[in-house]
C-alpha positions in Angstrom: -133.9 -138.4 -112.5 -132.0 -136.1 -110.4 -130.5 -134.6 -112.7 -133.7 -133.5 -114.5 -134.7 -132.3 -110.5 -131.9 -129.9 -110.4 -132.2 -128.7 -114.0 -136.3 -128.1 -113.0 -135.0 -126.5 -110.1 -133.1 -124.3 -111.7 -135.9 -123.3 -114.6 -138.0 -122.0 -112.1 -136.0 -119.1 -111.8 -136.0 -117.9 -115.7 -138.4 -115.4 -117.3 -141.6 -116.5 -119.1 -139.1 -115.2 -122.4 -136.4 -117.5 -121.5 -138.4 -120.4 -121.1 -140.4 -119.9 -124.0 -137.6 -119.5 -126.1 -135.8 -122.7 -124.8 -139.2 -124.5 -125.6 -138.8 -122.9 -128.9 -135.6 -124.9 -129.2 -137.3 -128.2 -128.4 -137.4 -128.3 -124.4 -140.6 -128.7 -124.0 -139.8 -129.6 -120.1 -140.0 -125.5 -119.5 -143.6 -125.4 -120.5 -144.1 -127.1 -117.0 -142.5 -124.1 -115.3 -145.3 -122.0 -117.5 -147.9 -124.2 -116.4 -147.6 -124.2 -113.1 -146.8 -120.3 -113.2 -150.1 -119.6 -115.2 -152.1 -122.2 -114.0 -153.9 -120.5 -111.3 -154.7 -117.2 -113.2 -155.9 -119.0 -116.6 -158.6 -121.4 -114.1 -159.9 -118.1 -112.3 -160.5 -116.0 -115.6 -162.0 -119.0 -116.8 -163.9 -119.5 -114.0 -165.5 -115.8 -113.9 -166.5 -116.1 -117.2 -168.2 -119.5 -117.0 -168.9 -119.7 -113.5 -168.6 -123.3 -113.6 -165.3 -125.0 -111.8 -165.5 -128.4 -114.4 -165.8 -126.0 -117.7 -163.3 -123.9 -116.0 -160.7 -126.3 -115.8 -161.7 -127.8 -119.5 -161.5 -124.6 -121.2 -157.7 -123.7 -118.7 -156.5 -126.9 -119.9 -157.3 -126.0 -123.2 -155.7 -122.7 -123.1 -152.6 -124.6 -122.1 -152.8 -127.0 -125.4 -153.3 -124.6 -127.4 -150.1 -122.6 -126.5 -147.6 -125.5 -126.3 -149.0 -126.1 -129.8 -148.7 -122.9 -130.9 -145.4 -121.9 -129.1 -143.4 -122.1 -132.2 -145.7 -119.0 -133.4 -144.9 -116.8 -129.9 -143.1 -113.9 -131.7 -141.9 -111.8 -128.7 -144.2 -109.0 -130.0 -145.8 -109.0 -126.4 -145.0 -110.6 -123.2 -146.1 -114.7 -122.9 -148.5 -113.4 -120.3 -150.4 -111.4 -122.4 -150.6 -113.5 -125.3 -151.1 -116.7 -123.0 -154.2 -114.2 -121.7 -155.9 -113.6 -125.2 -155.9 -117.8 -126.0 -157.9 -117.5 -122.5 -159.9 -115.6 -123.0 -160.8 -116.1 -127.1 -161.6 -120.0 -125.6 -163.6 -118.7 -123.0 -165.7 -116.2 -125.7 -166.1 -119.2 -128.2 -167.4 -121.1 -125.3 -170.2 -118.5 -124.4 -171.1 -118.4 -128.0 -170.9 -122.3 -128.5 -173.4 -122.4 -125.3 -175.6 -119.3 -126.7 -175.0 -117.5 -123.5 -172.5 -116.9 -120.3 -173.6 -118.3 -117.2 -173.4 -115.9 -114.4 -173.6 -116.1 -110.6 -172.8 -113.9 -107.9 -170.4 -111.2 -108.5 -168.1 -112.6 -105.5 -169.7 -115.6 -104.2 -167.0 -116.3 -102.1 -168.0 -112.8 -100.3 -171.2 -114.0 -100.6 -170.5 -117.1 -98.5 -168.3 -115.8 -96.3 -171.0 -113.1 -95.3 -173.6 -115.9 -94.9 -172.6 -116.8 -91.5 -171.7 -113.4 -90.6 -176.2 -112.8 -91.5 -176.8 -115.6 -89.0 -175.5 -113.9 -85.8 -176.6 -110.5 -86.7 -180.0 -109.9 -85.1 -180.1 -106.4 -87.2 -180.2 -108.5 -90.1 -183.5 -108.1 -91.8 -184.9 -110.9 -94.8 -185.8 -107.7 -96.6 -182.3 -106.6 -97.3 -181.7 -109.6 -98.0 -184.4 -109.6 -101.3 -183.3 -106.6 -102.1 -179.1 -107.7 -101.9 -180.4 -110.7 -104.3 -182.9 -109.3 -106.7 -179.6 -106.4 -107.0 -177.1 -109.2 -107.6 -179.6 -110.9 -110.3 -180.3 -107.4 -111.9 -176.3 -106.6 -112.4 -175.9 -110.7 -113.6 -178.5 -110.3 -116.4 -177.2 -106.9 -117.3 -173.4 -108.4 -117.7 -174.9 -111.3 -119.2 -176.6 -108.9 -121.8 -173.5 -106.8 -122.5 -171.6 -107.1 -126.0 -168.5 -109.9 -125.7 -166.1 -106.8 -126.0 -167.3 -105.0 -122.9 -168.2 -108.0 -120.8 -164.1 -109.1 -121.4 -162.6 -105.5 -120.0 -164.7 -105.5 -116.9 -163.9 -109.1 -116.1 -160.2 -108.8 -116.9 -160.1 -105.7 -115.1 -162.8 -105.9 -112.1 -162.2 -109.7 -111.7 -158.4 -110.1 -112.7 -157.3 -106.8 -111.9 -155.0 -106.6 -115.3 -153.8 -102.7 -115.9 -155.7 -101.1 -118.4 -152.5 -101.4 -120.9 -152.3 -105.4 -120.5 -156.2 -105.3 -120.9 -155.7 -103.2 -124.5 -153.1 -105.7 -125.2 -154.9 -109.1 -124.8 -157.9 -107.4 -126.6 -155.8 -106.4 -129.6 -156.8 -103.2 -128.8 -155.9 -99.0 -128.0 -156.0 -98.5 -124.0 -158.2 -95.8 -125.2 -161.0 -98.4 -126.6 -160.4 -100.3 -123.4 -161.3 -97.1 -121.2 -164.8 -96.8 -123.7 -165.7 -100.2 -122.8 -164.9 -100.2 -119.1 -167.0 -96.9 -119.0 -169.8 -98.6 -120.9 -170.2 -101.6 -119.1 -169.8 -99.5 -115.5 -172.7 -97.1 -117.1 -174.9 -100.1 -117.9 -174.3 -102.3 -114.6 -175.2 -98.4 -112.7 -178.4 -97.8 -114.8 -179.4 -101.4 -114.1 -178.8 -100.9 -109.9 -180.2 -97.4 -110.1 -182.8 -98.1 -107.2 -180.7 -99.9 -105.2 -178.7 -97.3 -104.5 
């Protein structure tokens, strides 16, 4: 048991190329090092698609099935990252469509939280701003919510994920040009929507 400790150990170090190629060749113990690597990022873009922690860790999992399944297939064509990224994210689209829609909270409700108690010591605070902040929040929610799959996936991967434009194109299958349409699409609706807010 050792022994398998040390070689671990000494995985963790190797690219995501190496160690898919090694689980190419039947070591299927380096998927573990991919897994624990990935695991993180695949549960938050599933989360800001699905806003829902259980079906985010369902659909991650998933993602992670499907790849050691289909690692024989990886071809090197692009980075594990970004192919890992598009079995995310196609799991996460044929969710929404399973569902008949996305479910969508609070842009950042973790900012949303944290400013909670920061509203409760302010005496400048006024209940009106705080409509208006919610009522703004459910406007841009339905307007993502509405948005065609292909736009709604660039401006999560890039406004949620923060994924470059070129590993965007990538996991869409896609030009970076396309990817700029989209970004500029969705940004134009979610603006229209907020108009008099701002």
């Amino acid at each position: 048991d050792r022994q398998r400790l040390t070689a671990m150990e000494s995985t963790q170090d190797l690219g995501d190329e190496v160690l898919v190629a090694l689980c190419q060749q039947g070591q299927a113990d380096c998927f573990e090092v991919l897994v624990r690597r990935y695991m993180e990022k695949a549960f938050h873009i599933a989360y800001n698609f699905t806003r829902n922690t259980e079906t985010a860790k369902d659909l991650s999992q998933d993602a992670f099935l499907r790849a050691f399944a289909n690692i024989k297939r990886f071809d090197g064509r692009s980075s594990f990252y970004t192919w890992f990224y598009r079995i995310v994210v196609n799991l996460c689209l044929d969710h929404a469509r399973r569902s008949g829609r996305v479910m969508w909270e609070s842009l950042d409700k973790s900012a949303g939280e944290a400013g909670g108690q920061r509203q409760l010591v302010d005496t400048q605070y006024q209940p009106d701003q705080q409509a208006i902040a919610g009522e703004a929040t459910r406007r841009a929610n339905a307007t993502l919510e509405s948005m065609p799959n292909k736009q709604r996936t660039a401006f999560l991967l890039r406004n949620h994920e923060g994924l470059p434009i070129a590993d965007i194109a990538k996991v869409m299958k896609t030009t970076e040009g396309t990817v700029r349409v989209y970004l500029h699409r969705a940004v134009a609706a979610l603006r229209h929507s907020l108009v008099e807010f701002v």
